[in-house]
LODREN-643077 format. One record per atom (N, C-alpha, C): x, y, z; atom name. Coordinates in nm, 2 decimals. Atoms other than C-alpha are relative to their C-alpha. Example, Ala and Ser with C-alpha at 12.3 -4.5 7.8 and 13.67 -1.06 7.14 Angstrom:
# LODREN-643077
VEXDREN       X       Y       Z  at
VEXDREN    0.09   -0.12    0.00   N
VEXDREN    1.23   -0.45    0.78  CA
VEXDREN    0.09    0.12    0.00   C
VEXDREN   -0.09   -0.11    0.00   N
VEXDREN    1.37   -0.11    0.71  CA
VEXDREN   -0.08    0.11    0.08   C
//
This chain:
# LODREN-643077
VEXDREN       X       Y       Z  at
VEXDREN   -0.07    0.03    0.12   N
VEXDREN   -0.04    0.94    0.61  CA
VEXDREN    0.03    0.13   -0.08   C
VEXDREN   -0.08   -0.13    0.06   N
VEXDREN    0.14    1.24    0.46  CA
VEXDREN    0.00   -0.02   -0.14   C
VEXDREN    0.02    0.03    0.18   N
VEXDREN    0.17    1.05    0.12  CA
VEXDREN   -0.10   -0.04   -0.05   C
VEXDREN    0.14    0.05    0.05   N
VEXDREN   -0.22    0.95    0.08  CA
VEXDREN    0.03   -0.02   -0.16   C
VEXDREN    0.07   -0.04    0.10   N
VEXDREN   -0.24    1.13   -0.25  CA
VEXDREN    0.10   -0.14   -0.11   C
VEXDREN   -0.03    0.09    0.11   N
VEXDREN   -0.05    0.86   -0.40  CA
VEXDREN   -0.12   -0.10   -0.01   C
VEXDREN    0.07    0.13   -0.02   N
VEXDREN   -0.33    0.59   -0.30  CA
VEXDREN   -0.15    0.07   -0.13   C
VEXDREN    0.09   -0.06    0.02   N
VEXDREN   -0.58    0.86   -0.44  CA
VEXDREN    0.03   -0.01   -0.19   C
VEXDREN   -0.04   -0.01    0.12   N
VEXDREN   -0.39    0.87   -0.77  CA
VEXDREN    0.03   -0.12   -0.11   C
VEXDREN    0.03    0.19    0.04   N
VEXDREN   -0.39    0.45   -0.79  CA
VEXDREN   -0.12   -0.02   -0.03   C
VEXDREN    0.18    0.05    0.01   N
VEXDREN   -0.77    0.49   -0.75  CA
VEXDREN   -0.05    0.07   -0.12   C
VEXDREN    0.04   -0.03    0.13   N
VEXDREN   -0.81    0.71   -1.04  CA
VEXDREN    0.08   -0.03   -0.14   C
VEXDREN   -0.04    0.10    0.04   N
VEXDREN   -0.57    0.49   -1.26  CA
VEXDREN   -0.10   -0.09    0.01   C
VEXDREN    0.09    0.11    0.02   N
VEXDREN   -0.77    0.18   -1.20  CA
VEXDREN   -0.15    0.06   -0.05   C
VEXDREN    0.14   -0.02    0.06   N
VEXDREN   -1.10    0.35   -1.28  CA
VEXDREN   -0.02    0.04   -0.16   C
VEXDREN    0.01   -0.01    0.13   N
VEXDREN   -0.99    0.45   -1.61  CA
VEXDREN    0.05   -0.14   -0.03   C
VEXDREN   -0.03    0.16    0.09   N
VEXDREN   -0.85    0.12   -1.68  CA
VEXDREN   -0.17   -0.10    0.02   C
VEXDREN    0.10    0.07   -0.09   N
VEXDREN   -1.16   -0.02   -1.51  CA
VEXDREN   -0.13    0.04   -0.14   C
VEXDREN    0.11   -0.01    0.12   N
VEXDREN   -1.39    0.16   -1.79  CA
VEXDREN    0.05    0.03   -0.17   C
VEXDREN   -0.06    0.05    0.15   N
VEXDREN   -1.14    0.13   -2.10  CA
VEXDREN    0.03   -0.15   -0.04   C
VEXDREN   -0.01    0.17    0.07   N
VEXDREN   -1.17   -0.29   -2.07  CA
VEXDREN    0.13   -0.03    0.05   C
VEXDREN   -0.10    0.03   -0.06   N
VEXDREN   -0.85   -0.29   -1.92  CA
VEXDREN    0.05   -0.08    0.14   C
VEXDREN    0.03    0.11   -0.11   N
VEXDREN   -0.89   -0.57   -1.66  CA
VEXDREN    0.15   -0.06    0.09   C
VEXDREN   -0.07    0.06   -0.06   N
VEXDREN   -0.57   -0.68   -1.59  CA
VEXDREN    0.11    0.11    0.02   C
VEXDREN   -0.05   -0.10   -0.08   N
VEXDREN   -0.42   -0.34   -1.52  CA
VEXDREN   -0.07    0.05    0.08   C
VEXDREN    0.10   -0.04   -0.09   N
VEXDREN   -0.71   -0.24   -1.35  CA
VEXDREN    0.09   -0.09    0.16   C
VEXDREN   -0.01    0.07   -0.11   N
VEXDREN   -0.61   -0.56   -1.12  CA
VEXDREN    0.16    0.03    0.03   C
VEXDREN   -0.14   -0.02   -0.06   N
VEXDREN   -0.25   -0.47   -1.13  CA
VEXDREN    0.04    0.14    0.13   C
VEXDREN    0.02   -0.12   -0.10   N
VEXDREN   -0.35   -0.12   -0.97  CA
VEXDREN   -0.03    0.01    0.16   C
VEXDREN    0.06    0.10   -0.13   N
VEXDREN   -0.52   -0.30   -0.71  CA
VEXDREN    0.11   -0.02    0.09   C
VEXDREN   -0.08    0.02   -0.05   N
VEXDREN   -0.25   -0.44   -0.61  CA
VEXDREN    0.12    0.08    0.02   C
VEXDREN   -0.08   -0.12    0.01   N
VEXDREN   -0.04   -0.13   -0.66  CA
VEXDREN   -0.07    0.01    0.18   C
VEXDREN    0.04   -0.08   -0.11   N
VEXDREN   -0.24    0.00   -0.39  CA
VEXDREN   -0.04   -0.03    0.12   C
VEXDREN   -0.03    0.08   -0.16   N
VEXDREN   -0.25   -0.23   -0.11  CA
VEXDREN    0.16    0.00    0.01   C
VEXDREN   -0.15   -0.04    0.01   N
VEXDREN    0.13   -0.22   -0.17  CA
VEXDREN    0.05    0.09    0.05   C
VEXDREN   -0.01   -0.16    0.01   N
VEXDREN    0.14    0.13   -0.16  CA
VEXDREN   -0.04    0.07    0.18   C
VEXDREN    0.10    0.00   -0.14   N
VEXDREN   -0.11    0.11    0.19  CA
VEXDREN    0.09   -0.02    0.08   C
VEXDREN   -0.11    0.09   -0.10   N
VEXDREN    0.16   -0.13    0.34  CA
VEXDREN    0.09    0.04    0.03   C
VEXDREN   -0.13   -0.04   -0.07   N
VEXDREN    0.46    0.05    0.28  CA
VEXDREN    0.00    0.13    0.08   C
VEXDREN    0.09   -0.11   -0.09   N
VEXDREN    0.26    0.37    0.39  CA
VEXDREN    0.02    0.00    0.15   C
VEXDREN   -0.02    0.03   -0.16   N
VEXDREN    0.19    0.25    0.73  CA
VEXDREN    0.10    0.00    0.07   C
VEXDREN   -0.13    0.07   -0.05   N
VEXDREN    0.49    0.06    0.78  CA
VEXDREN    0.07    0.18    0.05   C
VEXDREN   -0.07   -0.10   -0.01   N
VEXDREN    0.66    0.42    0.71  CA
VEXDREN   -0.07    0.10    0.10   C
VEXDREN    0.03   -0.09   -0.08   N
VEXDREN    0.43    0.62    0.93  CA
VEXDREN    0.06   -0.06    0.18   C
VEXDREN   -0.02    0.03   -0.11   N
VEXDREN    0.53    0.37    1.21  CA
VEXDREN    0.12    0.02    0.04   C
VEXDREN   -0.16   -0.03   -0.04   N
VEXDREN    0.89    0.46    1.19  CA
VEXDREN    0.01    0.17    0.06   C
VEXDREN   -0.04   -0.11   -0.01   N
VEXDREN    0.82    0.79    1.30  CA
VEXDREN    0.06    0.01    0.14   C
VEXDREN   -0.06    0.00   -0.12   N
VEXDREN    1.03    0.92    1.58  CA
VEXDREN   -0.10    0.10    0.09   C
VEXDREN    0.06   -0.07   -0.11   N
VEXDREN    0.91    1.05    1.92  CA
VEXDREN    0.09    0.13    0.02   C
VEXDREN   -0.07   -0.14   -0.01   N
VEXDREN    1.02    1.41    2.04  CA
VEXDREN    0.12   -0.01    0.07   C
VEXDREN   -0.15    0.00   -0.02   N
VEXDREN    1.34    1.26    2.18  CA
VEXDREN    0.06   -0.03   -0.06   C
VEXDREN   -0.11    0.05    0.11   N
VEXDREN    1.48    1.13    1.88  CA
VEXDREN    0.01   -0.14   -0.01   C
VEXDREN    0.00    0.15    0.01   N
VEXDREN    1.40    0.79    1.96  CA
VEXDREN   -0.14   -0.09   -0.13   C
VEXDREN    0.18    0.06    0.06   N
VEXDREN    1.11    0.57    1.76  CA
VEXDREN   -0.05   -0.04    0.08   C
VEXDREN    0.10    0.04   -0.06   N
VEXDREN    0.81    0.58    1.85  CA
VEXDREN   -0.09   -0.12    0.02   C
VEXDREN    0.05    0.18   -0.02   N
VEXDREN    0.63    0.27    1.98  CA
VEXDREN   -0.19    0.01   -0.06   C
VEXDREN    0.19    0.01    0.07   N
VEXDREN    0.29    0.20    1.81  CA
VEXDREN   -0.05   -0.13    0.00   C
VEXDREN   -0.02    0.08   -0.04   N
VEXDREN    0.33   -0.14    1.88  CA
VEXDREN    0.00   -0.12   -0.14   C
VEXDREN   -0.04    0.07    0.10   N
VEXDREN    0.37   -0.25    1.52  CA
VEXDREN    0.18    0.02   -0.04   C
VEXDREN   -0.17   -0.02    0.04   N
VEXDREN    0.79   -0.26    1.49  CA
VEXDREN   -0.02   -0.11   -0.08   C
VEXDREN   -0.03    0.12    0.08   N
VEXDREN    0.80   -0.56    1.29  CA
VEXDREN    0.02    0.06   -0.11   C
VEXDREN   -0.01   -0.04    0.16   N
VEXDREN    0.93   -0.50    0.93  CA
VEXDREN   -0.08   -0.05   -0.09   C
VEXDREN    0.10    0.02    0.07   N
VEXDREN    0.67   -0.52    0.67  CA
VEXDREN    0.03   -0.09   -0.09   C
VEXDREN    0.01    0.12    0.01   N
VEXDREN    0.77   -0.85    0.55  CA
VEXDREN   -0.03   -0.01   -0.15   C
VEXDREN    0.02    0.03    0.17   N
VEXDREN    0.71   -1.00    0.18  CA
VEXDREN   -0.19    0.04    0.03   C
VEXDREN    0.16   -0.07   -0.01   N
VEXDREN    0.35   -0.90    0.08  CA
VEXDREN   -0.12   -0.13   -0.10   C
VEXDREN    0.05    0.09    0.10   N
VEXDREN    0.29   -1.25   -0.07  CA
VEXDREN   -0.17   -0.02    0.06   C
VEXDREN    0.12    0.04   -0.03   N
VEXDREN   -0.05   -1.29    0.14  CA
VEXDREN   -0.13    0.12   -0.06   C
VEXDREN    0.10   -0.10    0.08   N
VEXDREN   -0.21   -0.97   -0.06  CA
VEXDREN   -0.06   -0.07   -0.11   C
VEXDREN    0.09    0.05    0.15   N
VEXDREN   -0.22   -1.18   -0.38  CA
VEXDREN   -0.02   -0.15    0.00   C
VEXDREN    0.05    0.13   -0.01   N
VEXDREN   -0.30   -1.52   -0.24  CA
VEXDREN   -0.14    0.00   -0.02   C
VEXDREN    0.13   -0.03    0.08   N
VEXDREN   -0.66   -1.41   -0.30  CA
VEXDREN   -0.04   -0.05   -0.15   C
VEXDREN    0.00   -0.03    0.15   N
VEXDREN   -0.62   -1.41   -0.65  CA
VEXDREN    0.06   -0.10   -0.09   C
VEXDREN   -0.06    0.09    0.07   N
VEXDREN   -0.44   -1.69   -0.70  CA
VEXDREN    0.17    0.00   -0.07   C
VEXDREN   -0.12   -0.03    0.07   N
VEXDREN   -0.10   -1.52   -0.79  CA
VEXDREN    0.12    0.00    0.08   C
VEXDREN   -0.08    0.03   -0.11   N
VEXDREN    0.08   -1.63   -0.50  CA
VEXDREN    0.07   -0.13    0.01   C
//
């Protein structure tokens, strides 16, 4: 993942919301950053192989709606 520091930069967001009482950005962060994870991936699996084709990783499927992150939670 080439773009981590964004996930790094979600986790230090939620910690300050996390110790300013801020609960429901805290949880919004959260889900920022499984979001963030998903399209991550998704994007590293698009990378191409050294002929110019993509590479096979054996996840091709498109990263789909992300409703089952916040079924947990009830906000689904």
């Amino acid at each position: 993942m080439a773009h981590e520091w964004i996930v790094d930069i979600l986790a230090d967001l939620k910690a300050f919301a996390e110790m300013n009482g801020m609960a429901a950005t805290a949880a919004g962060l959260d889900d920022a950053t499984l979001i963030a994870m998903a399209e991550l991936s998704s994007s590293d699996a698009d990378q191409t192989a050294g002929d110019g084709t993509l590479a096979r990783t054996g996840h091709e499927q498109p990263a789909g709606n992300v409703t089952h992150l916040f079924a947990g939670r009830g906000l689904a």
